[in-house]
N, C-alpha and C positions, 0 to 999 in steps of 0.2 A: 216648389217642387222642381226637382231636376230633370232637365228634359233626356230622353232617352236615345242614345245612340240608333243610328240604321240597324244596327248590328242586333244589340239589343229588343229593339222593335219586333223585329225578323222573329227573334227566336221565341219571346213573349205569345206573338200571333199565333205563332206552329203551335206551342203548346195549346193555348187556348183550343185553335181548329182540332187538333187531338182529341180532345176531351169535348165539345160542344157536341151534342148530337151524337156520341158516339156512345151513350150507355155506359160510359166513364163517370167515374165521382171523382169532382176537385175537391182536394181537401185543404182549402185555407190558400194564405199564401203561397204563390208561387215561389217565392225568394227561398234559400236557402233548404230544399227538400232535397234527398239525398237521390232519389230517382225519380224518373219521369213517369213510370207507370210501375205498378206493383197488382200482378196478379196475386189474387188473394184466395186463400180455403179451397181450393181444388185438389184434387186427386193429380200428384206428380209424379207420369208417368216418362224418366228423362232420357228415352230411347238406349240405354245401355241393356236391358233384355232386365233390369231390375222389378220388383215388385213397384207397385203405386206405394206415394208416400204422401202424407199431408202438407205440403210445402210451397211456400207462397213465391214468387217468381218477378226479380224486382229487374227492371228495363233503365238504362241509362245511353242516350245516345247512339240505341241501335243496338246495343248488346247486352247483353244478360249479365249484372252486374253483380248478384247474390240468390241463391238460393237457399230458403230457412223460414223463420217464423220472423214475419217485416210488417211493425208497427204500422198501420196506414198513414202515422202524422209522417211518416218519411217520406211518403208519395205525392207527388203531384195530381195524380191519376190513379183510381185506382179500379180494377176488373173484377169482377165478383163472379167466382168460378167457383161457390157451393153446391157441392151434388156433380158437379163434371170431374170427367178427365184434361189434365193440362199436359200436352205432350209436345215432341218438337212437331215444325211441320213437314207436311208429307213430300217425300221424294220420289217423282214419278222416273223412274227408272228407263223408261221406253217412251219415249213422247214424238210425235210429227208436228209440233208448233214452230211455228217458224215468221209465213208470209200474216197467218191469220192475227200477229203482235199489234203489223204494223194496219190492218184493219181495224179492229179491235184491241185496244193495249189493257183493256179490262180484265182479260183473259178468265172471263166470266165461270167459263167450266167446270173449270182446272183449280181455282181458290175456295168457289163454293165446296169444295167436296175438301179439302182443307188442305190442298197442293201448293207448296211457297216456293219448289223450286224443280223444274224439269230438267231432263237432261234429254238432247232432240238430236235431228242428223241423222235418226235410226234407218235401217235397211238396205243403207248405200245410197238414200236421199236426203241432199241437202241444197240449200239455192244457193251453192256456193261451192265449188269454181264453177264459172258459166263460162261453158260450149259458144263459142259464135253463134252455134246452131239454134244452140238451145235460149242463149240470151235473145235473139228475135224472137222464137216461139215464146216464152215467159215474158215478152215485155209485152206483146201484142194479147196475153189471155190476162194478165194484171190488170191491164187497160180493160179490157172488156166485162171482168166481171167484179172486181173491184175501185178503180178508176184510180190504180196507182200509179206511179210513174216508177219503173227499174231503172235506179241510177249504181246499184254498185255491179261485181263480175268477181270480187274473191269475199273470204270471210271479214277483212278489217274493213270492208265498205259495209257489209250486211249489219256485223253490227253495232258501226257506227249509226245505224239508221236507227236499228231495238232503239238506243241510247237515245237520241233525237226524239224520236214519237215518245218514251216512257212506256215503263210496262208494271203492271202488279202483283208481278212475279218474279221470281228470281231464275235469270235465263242460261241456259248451258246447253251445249252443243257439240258434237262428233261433226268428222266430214265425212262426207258420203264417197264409197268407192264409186258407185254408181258416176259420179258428178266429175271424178278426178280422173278415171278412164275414160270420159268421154272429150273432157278438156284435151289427154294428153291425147287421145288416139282414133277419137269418133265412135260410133257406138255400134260397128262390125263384129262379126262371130269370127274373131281370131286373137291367136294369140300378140304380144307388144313385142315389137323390135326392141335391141339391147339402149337404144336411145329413149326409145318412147316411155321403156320402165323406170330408167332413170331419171325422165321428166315428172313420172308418175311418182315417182319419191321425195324430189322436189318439190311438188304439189301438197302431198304429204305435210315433211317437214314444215312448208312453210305454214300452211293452214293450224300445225301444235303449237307453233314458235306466235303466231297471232290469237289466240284463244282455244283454238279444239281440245275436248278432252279425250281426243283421240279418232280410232277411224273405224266405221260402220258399211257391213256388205249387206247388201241384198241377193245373195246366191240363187233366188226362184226366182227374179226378174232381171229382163235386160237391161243394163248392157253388164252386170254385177257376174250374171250365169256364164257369162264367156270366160271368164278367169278360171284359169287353172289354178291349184293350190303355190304351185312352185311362186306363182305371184304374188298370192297374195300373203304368201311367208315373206315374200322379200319385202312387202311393203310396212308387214307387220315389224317388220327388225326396227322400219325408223322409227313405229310407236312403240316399241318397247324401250327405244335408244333414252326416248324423249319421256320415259313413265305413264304414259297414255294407255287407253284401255282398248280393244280390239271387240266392237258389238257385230254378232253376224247373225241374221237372216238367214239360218243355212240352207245348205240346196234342198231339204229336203224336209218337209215334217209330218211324212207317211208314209210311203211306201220304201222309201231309202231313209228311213228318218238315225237307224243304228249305223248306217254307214255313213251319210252326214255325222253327227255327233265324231265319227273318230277322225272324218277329215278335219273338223274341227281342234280335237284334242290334238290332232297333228302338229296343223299352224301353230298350236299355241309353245308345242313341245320345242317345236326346231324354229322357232323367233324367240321364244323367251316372254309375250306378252301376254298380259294380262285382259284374258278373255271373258264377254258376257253372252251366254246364249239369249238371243232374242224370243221374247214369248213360247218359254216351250211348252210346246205340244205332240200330242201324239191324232192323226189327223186319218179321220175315217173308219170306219168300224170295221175294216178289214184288217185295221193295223192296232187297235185298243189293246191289244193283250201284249204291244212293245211294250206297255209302261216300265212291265219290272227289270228289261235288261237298261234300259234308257237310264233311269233314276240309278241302278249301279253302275253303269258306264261313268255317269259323270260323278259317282261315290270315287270308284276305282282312280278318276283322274285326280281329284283333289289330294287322292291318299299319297299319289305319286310327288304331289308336290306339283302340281302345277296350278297357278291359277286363274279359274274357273268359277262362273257365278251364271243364273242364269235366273230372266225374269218373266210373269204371266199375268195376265189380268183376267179376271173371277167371271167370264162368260166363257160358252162354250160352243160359241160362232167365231169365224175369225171375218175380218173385213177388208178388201183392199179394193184394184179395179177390177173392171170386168172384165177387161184384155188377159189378167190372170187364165184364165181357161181357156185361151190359145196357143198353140207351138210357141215355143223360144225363136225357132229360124223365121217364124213372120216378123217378130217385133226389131229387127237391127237396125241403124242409122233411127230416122228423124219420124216424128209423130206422120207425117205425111208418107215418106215409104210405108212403115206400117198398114194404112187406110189403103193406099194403093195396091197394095197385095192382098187386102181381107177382099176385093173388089175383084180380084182377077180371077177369070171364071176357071182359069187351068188348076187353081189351086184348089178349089172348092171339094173334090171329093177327101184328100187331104184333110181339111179343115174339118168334115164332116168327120171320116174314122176319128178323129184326136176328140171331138166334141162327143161322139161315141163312148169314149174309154171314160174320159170324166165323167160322164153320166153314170156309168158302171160305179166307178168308183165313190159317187157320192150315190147312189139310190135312186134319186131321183132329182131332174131340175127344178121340184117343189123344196127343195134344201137352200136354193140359191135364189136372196132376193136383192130388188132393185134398190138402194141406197141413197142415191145421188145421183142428179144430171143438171147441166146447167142451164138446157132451152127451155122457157116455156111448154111449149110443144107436148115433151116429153114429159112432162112432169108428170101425169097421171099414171106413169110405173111407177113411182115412188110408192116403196112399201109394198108392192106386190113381187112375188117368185116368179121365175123365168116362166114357169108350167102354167101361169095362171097369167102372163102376158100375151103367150103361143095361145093359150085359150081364147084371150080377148081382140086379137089380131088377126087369128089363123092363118099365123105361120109358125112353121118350124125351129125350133132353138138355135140353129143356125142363123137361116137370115133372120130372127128377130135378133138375136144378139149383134151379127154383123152391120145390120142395118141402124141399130141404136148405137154402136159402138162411132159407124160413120157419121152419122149426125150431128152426135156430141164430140167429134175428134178427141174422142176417145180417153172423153173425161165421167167416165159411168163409176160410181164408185156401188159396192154390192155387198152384201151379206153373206157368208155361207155358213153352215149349221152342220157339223163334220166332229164334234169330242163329244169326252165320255164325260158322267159328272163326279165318278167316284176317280177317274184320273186326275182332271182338274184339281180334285180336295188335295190329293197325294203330292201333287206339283207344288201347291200354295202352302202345303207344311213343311217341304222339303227345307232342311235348314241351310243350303244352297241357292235356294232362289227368294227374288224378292218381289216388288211388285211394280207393272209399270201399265199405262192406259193403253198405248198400242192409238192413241188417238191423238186432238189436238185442241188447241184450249180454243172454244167456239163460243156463239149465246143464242137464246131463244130466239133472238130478235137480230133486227138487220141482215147485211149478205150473209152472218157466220149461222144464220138460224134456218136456211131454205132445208130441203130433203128431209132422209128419216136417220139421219147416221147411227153407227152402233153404238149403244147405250152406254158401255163402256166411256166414252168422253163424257159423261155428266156423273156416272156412278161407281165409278170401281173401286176409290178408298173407302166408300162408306158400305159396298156392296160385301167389300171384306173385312171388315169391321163388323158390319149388322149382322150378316146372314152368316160368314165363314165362322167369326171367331164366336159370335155372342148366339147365334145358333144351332149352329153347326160343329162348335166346341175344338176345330179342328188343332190349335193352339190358346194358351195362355194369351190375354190383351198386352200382357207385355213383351213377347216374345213377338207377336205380329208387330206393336210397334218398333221393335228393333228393327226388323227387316225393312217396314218403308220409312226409316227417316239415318239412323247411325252408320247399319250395315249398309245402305248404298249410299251412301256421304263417304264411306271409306273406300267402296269398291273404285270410285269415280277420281277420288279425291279430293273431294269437294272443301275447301278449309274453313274450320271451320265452324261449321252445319251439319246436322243431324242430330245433336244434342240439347239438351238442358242443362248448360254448364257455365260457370261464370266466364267470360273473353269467349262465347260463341257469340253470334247470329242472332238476332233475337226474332226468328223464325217459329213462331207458336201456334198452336192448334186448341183451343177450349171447342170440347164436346161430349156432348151426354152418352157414354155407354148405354142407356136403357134405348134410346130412342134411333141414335144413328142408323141409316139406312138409305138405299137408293130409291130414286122415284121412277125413275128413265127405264122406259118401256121399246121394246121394239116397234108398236105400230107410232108411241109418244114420246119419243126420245128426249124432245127438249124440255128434259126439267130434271130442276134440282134437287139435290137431297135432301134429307133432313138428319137433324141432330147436331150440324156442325154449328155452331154458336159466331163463336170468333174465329178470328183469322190475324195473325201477326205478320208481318213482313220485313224484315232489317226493325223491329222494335214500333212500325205504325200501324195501326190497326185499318185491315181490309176489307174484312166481313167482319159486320156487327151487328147480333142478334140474327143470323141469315141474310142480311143485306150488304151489297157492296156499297163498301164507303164512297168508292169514285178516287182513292187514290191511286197513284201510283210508284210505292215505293221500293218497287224491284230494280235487281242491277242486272248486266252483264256479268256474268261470271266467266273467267279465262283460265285457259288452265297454265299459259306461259305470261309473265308481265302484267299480273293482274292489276286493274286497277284499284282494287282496293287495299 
């Protein structure tokens, strides 16, 4: 017998490891099969907005090599997808994954619920360009609560690192205006000198020309809320120059939410880019009965020709920090001015009226709960509402919020409970929007498992899947799968992916229509869903039978010089 090349060796093993333990069937000889894996008898549903079709789905070296009726003697591998749906996999449209890769490269969350590729950076944050300022404060809270070391300062270091650790997802990223105003100009309440904007373009550019797939504002948080529009058109012209898409956070998604939407529709008019409404919402029961001018607002834009997409995820809380519910003019410059000012007693009546009007506005501080903190300490607010904290403290929502906010430098992450649910339905069928977590890819276990975070990161494709479509009937199964896997593959330009098509990706989701559904509870957040079976990634399988395999076969995805 001949002995077997390095080369050879290598590639015999992969397969083997493929198929060993994974609920695959070898069929015979490896030698001579015409693919590596061949999904079999499943319901193929191939994100084009098509009906389910009976069609088996044959894998060759990463990519989808035929789709039809494929003898099993031609397979190496073969998947048995009787009684499921076979679709591409899911494209989170809105994601914060980023630092939690290089924690956890499992990205346990985000694949259980049948996620193969995100697109992050959202709301004007991204860890990438880094602030002087802000590189010491991230390298010293890295250190402290994950025990990493910050060795990069722009995108081509960040993810060079994804790439280094390995991930099991397929990874994609915006830059944050947030992160690019602060690089060019620190994080004051003013407008940019004619130099500083042209650095901030600069910044821009360079970040599309190394991987971004474009640029993302956070307009309700500092330092994103200081920009004027005239800005952030001009910044928009370099992602339109370069095909990149424009995700914004608008300033508004209540009480100015119809006036937001047209500064948006603005930017996008006089740049020319290619705009995604971030999660929308219509935010507080004072403001519910926007939904019908909102949803034609942004009918009326697409009609004009411009392009407009916007995406939500199927809960009807929304989640961020707890600094959220402070003036804008407290939060400018650095984590520490911030803290310094919530402390100064001249400000305090101030801080009191503004905490005043927010409580108006949501009903009551029983709507807003504690989510996340990183002390010990504090941890027994987790899960409870501000009203029922003030209860157990006796104090006031003021100093209990300012005094948890000090402690934790102002790392409190919250809950709020602010929409409607027959607008939610109306957003999620809108044939304009798609669907994205608004979270980040975390797990039960280890640092990504502490708090109670919103449900949303373990369940939102299966939550609309189970409850929207196969419930709730809000859409056709094929028409929802259009929206999370083809239509935001195209908005993004993803190449590629989002399909079931020979020379794509071989990015696949095996799951039961009867049973899919989320598990993730607001007091129990960490758990996964059910119904999602498999999990494909670049053609290897990542969840099998509900378990992760432990590989990691995600890439970097770029939107300039890709490497693949």
């Amino acid at each position: 017998m001949s002995k077997l090349t390095r080369r050879e060796f290598l590639k015999k093993g992969s397969l083997l490891a493929l198929a060993s333990g994974s609920g695959l069937l070898l069929k015979g000889c490896l030698k001579g099969k015409d693919y590596d894996l061949v999904i079999k008898g499943g319901q193929l549903i191939d994100g084009s907005g098509a009906p389910a079709q009976q069609l088996d789905v044959g894998i060759k070296e990463g990519l989808i090599a035929e789709i039809g009726q494929i003898p099993t003697r031609r397979a190496r591998a073969v998947c048995e997808a009787k009684g499921m749906i076979v679709s591409p996999g899911f494209i989170d449209a809105h994601d914060h994954t980023d630092i939690q890769l290089l924690v956890n490269p499992k990205a346990e969350s985000a694949v259980h619920q049948g996620i193969t590729t995100v697109m992050s950076g959202n709301c004007g944050f991204s860890p990438f360009p880094l602030a002087d300022s802000t590189y010491e404060e991230m390298k010293a809270s890295l250190k402290e609560q994950y025990g990493l070391e910050l060795n990069w300062r722009d995108i081509r270091g960040f993810l060079a690192r994804i790439e280094t650790r390995g991930t099991a997802i397929n990874y994609a990223t915006l830059v944050g205006h947030g992160a690019v105003r602060g690089k060019a100009m620190g994080f004051d309440d003013r407008a940019p000198t004619e130099a500083e904007l042209t650095t901030m373009k600069n910044l821009v550019e360079a970040a599309i020309k190394n991987g971004a797939f474009g640029l993302s504002s956070g307009l309700e948080y500092a330092p994103g809320s200081y920009a004027q529009p005239e800005e952030l058109i001009e910044l928009c012209r370099v992602v339109a120059r370069w095909g990149g898409v424009y995700a914004t956070h608008m300033r508004s998604e209540g009480d100015y939410l119809l006036e937001s939407l047209a500064e948006t529709f603005r930017v996008a008019r006089e740049s020319g880019v290619s705009v995604q409404i971030s999660h929308l919402k219509v935010a507080y029961p004072r403001n519910w009965s926007k939904i019908d001018e909102a949803l034609a607002s942004l009918d009326r834009a697409k009609a004009e020709g411009l392009a407009v997409m916007a995406d939500r995820y199927p809960y009807l809380a929304g989640s961020t920090g707890l600094s959220f519910y402070f003036p804008l003019w407290a939060k400018q410059g650095t984590t520490e001015d911030f803290l310094r000012r919530l402390q100064d007693k001249k400000l305090e009546k101030k801080y009191r009226q503004h905490l005043a009007e927010q409580e108006k506005k949501l009903g009551s501080w029983e709507k807003v709960v504690i989510a996340a903190v990183v002390t010990e300490k504090n941890r027994v607010f987790e899960g409870l509402s501000i009203q029922e904290c003030c209860r157990r403290t006796g104090k006031d929502p003021f100093t209990f919020m300012r005094d948890l906010l000090v402690e934790e430098k102002n790392r409190v992450g919250m809950i709020t409970f602010m929409m409607k649910e027959e607008n939610l339905k109306r957003i999620l069928a809108h044939p304009l929007v798609c669907v994205g977590c608004d979270g980040a890819a975390i797990a039960p276990y280890g640092p990504l498992g502490k708090g109670k975070p919103h449900p949303r990161h373990y369940g939102t494709f299966p939550r609309v899947l189970g409850k929207y479509v196969r419930e709730e009937k809000i859409l056709p199964l094929e028409k929802m799968i259009h929206k999370i896997t083809a239509k935001a593959a195209e908005k993004f330009g993803l190449d590629k992916r989002g399909r079931l098509e020979p020379g794509y990706y071989a990015d696949v989701v095996v799951f039961d229509p009867t049973r899919v559904i989320d598990k993730a509870t607001w007091t129990n957040p960490h758990q996964y869903p059910e119904g999602i079976n498999h999990v494909f990634v670049n053609g290897v399988q990542v969840i099998e039978n509900g378990e992760h395999t432990g590989r990691l076969p995600g890439r970097v995805l770029r939107k300039v010089s890709a490497s693949e």
